[in-house]
N, C-alpha and C positions, 0 to 999 in steps of 0.2 A: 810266682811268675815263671813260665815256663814256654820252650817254642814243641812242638811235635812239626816230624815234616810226614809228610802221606804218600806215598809214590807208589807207582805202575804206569804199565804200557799205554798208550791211547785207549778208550773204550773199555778201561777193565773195572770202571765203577769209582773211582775217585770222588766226583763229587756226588753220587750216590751212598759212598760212608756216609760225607760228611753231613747231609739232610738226613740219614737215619738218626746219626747221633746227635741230630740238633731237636728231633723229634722227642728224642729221649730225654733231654735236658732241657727242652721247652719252659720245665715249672718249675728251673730253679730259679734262685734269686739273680742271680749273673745276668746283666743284658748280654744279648746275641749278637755278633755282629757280621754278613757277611760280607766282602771285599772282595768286587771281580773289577776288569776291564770294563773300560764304557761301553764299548758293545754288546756284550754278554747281563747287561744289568737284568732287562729285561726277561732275558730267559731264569735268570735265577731268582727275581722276584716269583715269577712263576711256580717253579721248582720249591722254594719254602712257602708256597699257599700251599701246596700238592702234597707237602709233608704235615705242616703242621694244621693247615686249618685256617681260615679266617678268625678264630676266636682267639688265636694265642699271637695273633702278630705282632701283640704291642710289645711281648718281647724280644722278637728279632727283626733285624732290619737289614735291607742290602744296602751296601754302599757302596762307591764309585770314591778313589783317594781326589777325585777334582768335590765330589757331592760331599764327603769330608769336609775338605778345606773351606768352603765355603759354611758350614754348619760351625766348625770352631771358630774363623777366625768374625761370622757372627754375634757369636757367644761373645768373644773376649774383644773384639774389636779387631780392626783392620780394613774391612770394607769401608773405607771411605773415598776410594777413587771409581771412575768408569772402566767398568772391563772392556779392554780391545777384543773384539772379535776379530774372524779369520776375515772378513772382509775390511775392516779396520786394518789391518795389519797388515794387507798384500796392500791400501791405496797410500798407506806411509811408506812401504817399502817401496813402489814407485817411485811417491816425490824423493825419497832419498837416491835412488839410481840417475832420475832426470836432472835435480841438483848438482851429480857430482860424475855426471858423463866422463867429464875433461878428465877427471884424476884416475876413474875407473879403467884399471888395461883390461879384463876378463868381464865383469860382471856387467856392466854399462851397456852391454853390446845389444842385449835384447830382452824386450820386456817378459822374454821365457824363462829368465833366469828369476824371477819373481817367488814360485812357487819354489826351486829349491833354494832361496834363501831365506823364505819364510821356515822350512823343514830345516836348513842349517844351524837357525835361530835356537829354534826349538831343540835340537839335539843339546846346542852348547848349555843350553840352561839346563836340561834335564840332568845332565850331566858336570851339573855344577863348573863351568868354565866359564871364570868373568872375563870381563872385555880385558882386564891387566894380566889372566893369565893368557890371554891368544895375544896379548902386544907379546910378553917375553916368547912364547911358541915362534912369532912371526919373526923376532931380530934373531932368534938360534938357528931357523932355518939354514943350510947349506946349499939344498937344490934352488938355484935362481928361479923356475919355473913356481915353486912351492913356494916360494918367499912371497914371490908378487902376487901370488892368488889370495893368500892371508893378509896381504895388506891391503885386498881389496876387503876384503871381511872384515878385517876389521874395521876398516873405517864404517861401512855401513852397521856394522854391531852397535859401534862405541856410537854412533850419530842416533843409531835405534834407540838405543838405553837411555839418551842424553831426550829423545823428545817426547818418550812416556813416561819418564820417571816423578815427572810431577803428578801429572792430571790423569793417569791410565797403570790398570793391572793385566800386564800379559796375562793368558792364562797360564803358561811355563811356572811363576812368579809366584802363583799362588802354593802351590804346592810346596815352593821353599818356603812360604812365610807360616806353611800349617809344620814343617818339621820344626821349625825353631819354637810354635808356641803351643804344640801339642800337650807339651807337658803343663799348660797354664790352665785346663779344663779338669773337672772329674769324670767327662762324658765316657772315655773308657778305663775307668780305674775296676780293677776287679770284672772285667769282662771277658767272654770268649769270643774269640776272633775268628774266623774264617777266612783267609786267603787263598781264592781259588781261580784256575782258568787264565793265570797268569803264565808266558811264556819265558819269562825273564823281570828284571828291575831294573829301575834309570837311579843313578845316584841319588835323588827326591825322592825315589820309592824306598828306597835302603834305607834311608834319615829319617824315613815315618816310621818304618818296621820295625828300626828299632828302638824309638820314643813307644810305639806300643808297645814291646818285648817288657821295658822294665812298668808299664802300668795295671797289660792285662793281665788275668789271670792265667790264661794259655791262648799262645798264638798257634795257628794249626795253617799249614801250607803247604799244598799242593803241588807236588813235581812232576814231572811226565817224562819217567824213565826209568829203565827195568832193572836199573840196582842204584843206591848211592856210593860203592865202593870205590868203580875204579872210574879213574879218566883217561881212557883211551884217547887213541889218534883223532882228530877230528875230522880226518879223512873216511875213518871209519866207522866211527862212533855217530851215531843219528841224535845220538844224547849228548853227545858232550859239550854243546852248552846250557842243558839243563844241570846238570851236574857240575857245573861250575857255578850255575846259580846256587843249588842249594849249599854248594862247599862256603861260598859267601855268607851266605845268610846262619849258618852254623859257623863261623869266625866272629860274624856281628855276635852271635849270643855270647860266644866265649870270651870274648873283649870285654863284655857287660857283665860277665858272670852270671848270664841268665842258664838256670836249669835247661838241659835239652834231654826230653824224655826218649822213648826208643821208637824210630821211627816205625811207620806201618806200611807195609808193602801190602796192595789192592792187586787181588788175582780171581775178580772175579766169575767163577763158569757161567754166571747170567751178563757179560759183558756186551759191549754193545754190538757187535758184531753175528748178526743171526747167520750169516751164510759164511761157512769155513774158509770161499776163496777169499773171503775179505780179510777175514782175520791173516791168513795166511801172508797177502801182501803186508800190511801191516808188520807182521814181525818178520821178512823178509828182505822187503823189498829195496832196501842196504846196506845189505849182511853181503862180506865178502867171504867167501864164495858163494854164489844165489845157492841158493834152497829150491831144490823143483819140486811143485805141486802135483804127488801122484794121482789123486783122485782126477773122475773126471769133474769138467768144471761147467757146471749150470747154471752159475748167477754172477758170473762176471763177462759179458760179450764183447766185441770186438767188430766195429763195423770202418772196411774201408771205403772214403768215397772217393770220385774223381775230384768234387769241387764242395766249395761250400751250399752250394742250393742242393744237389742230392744231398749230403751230409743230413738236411735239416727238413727234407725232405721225407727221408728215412724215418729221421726222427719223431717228427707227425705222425707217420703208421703205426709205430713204435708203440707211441701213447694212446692213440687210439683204441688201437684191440688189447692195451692193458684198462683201459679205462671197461670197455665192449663186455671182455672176456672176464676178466680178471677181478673183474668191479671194484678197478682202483675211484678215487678220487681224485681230480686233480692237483687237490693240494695236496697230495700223499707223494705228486713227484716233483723233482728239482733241475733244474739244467744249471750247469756252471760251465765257464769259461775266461781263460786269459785275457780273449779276444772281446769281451762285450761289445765294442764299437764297431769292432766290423760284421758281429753275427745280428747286433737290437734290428736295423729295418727289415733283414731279411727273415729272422723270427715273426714278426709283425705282419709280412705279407703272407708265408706258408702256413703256420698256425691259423688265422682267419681264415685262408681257401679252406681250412679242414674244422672249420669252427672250434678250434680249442683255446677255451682262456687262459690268458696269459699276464705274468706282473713283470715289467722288467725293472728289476732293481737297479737304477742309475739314476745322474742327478742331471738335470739341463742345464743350459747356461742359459742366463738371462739374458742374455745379450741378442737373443732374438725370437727373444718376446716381443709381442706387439706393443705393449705399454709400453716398454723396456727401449724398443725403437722408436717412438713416437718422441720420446722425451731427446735423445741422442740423434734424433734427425733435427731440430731446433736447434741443438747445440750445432751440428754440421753444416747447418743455413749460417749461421752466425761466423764461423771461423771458415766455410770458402767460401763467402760474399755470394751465398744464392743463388750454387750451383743449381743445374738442369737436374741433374742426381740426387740433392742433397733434398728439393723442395718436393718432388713427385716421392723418393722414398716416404716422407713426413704428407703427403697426401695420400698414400695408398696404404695408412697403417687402419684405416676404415675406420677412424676416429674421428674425421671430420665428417658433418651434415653433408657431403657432398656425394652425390649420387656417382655410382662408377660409371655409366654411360659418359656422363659430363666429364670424367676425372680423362678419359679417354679423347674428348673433343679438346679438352684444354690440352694437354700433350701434344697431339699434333698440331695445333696452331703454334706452341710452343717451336717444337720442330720445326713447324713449316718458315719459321719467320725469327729463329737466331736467339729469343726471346731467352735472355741467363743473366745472370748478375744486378746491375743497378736498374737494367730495363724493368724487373719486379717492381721494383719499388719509386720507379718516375711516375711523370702521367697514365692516364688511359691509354690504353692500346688505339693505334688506329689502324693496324697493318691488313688490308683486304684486296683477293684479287675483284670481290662483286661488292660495290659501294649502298647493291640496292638490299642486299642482309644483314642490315644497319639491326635487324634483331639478336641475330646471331652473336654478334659484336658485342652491343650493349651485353647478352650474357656472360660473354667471355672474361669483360671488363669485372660484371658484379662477382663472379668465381674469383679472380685476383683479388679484388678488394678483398671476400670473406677470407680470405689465405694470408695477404700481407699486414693487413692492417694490424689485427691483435699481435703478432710479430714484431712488428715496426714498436708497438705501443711496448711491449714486453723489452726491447731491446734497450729503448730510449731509457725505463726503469735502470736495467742494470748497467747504465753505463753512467748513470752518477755516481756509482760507486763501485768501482768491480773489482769489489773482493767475492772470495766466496760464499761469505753469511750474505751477502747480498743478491747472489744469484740464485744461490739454493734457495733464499726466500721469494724470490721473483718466479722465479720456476715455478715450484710449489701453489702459490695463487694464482700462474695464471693455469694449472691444470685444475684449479677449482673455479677459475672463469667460466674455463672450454668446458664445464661439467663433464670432465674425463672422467669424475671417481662415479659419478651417477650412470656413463653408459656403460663401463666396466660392469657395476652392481647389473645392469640390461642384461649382457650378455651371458654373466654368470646365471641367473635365472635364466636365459632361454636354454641354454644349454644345460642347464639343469632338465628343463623340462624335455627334453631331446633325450633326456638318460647319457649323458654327453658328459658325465661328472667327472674324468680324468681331467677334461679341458676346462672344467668350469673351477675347479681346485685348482690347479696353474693358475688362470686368471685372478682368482682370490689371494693366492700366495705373493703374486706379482706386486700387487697394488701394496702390501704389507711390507715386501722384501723392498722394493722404490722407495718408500718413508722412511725405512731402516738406514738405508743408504746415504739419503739426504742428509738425516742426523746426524749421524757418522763421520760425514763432510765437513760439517760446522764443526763437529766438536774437534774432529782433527786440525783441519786446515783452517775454522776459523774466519781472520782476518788477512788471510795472506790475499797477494792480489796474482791472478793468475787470467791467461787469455782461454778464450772458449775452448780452443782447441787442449789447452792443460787441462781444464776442467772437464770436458768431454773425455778424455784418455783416462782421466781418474774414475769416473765414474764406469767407466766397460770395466778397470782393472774391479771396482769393488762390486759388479753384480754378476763376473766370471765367478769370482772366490764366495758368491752368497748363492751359489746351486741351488735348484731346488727340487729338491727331496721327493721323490711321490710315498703316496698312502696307495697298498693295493685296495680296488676297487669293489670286491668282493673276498670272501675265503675262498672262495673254490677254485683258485686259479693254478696253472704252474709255474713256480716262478722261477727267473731268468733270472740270474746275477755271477759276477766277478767272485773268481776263487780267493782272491784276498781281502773283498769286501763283503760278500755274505755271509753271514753266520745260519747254516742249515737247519730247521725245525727237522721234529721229526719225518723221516718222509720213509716210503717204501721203498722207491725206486731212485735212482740220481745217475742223471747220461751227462757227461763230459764230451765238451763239443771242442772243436779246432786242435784235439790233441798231435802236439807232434814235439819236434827235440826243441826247436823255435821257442814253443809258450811253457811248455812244462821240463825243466825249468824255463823260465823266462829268457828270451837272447836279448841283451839291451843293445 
């Protein structure tokens, strides 16, 4: 049992050792094991095809500490609750906020605080902090300000814990229930370990590493930083909190008495950095006193604009005559930015003027999907008494048989004559200034009918019982009334055949991610009994937090994404867009 740590600079071949050496070791008897971040999974499945081969993979495998956890506590048990997902866990965290408004000073105030208490959650777990160590944090407090922000946390912590801990497994959760029974498996007894592509560890990650430490044969881990001797300032040091990881994880061994062999420093001359201005920022760029770059400098450019549509404008020409000249690919280039949200529509219109395809790596909100609307305008008829707003929004989601010439005729009559609320749903209309378009009328009437009636019929349902297993099941049959899932199926197909597949994957995601939701609903909320309007509020909070994802459309594209959320393929080129003091660093 032994740890190795492996370090160098960004790009200097790191995880290139470690697939040489796992090339090399392929046919012995030790299972393999590599261990990255959840995002990087992908690429490094990749990367040991690339070394070893398809023939030899039955002995190594990548893994993810969540793809872990799930794999042992399999094995030996534990899986027997429902996992909360992230959409799960922001519509609890809701009803806990809306519950307890009154007692809340801070957190109560707006459903924005959603999101970072769902991340506040997650920190205090990862980091091993039960709900009884934040009461004792919260009574020590001295700053009054800091006192009552923790006792708004914790109440929602202790009320979180208190209404998954029967029937649900955070994901945070798992992860502590695979450090406690790691050692109840033979799955890595005598094996080599890979830990790579890691920037740090949460307390759960430490309690695995080192349940590995004392089972595998050698654990091997990756640091990223040009020595492990000193620790500098960390005003100064670009490393220093790499190097206070790896000083951890070499006290973990020392504590255990685990062997620590002589680490390897990676100084690769085939590092990844083909052009010298790169490599030059890289070890430069802060070092106090800067380092000036004598050469001149040919592949690192610099463009000012006045605004963002030159900026991306530029940019277009840019790729262009590398694509022209150059005979790039476009997936050989990349664009990143801090800004995604204010550069995606304007990429979308410049990029097309100049026909270049494009992937923009972001997730939507469902909340204005068309499915997504259709279902949330029903609940809006229902909790403002069939608003003017509430019924034309749930008519114009072009899910009903009704022709939009007519959706247009009924509006204005609507308009013309006051027509909102209980007038829906009384008698026929008689309202006319010409008594001899007794045709016109009669249509008007048969349009109301097709609109109110199935509504009235659906409402009548959930009001013998209105809880939420009730409504989520009444909802759900009557959108297989209205054969909503058959014209969905319609329109995925036409737009299929339009080559319209961005849109037609949304659609299909939609309909999947809606059921996902519903389920969700019941298994949380159940039997509680809640007004449209509660139920409506729940349901945006869980299909914001169930984004959906795209697949790029093609290979050939170049793709657009967020400097904290894309992880870069190989590419040739890569233009950074909106840079200035603002996004890089970030100004919060």
């Amino acid at each position: 049992m032994s740890l190795r740590l492996v370090y160098g600079r960004a790009g200097k071949g790191k995880s290139s050792f470690l697939y040489n050496e796992i090339k090399d070791k392929i046919n012995e008897k030790s299972k393999i094991y590599i261990i990255t971040p959840e995002q990087f999974s992908f690429t490094a499945e990749k990367k040991l095809m690339d070394a070893i081969g398809t023939g030899a993979v039955i002995n190594a495998e990548v893994l993810t500490f969540n793809r872990m956890a799930y794999r042992v506590l399999k094995e030996i048990g534990g899986i027997n609750k429902t996992d909360l997902s992230k959409c799960g866990r922001a519509m609890l965290i809701y009803d806990i906020l809306s519950k307890n408004k009154r007692k809340l000073k801070y957190l109560g105030k707006s459903d924005e605080n959603i999101d970072m208490i769902g991340t506040q959650i997650t920190e205090l777990k990862k980091h091993g902090v039960s709900v009884e160590e934040l009461e004792e944090a919260k009574n020590n407090a001295k700053n009054k300000y800091l006192k009552c922000k923790m006792e708004d946390m914790f109440l929602v912590y202790d009320e979180f814990q208190n209404r998954i801990i029967d029937k649900f497994i955070d994901e945070t959760d798992r992860l502590s229930m695979l450090a406690n029974k790691i050692d109840e498996t033979e799955e890595f007894n005598n094996s080599l370990i890979y830990i790579d592509e890691f920037v740090g560890f949460t307390k759960q990650e430490y309690d695995i590493i080192r349940k590995l430490l004392k089972v595998a044969k050698m654990v091997s881990i990756t640091i990223c930083a040009d020595n492990l001797e000193e620790i500098k300032n960390p005003d100064t040091d670009i490393f220093y909190s790499n190097k206070q990881t790896a000083q951890k994880i070499i006290n973990l061994a020392k504590d255990e008495k685990i062997k620590i062999e002589n680490e390897i420093k990676i100084d690769s001359k085939n590092a990844r950095f083909k052009a010298e201005e790169l490599k030059h920022i890289e070890e430069s760029l802060y070092n106090i006193p800067l380092k000036k770059y004598e050469k001149d400098v040919e592949n690192v450019k610099l463009f000012l604009a006045n605004n963002p549509y030159s900026e991306i404008e530029h940019l277009a020409i840019q790729i262009v005559k590398l694509v022209r000249n150059e005979k790039y690919r476009y997936k050989d280039i990349s664009i990143i930015t801090k800004n995604l949200d204010t550069y995606s529509n304007l990429c979308k219109a410049i990029f097309h003027k100049y026909d270049i395809p494009i992937f923009i790596d972001e997730k939507k909100d469902l909340n204005n999907n068309i499915l997504i609307q259709y279902i949330l305008s029903i609940l809006e008829i229902f909790s403002k008494n069939w608003s003017h707003e509430s019924v034309f929004n749930y008519i114009k989601t072009g899910l009903l048989d009704i022709d939009e010439q007519e959706i247009y005729k009924l509006e204005n009559y609507c308009l013309r004559w006051g027509i909102k609320q209980n007038k829906w749903y009384g008698p026929d209309w008689n309202y006319t200034d010409d008594t001899k378009k007794t045709d016109d009328l009669k249509r008007i009437n048969e349009l109301k009918n097709t609109i109110v009636n199935p509504l009235m019929e659906l409402k009548n349902e959930i009001n013998k019982s209105k809880d939420v297993t009730t409504i989520t099941k009444c909802l759900y049959d009557f959108l297989i009334k209205m054969e909503i899932d058959k014209k969905i199926e319609n329109k995925i197909e036409r737009l299929a055949e339009n080559n319209m597949t961005e849109i037609a994957m949304e659609y299909e995601t939609s309909w999947k991610v809606l059921v996902s939701v519903l389920d969700e609903i019941v298994l949380i909320f159940g039997g509680d009994k809640v007004t449209f309007e509660q139920y409506k509020q729940i349901m945006k909070i869980g299909f914001k937090n169930s984004g959906l994802g795209k697949i790029p459309a093609s290979q050939d594209q170049v793709i657009i994404g967020d400097v904290e959320r894309s992880k870069t393929h190989k590419v040739k080129a890569i233009f950074m867009i909106g840079l200035n003091d603002r996004s890089i660093p970030k100004c919060k």
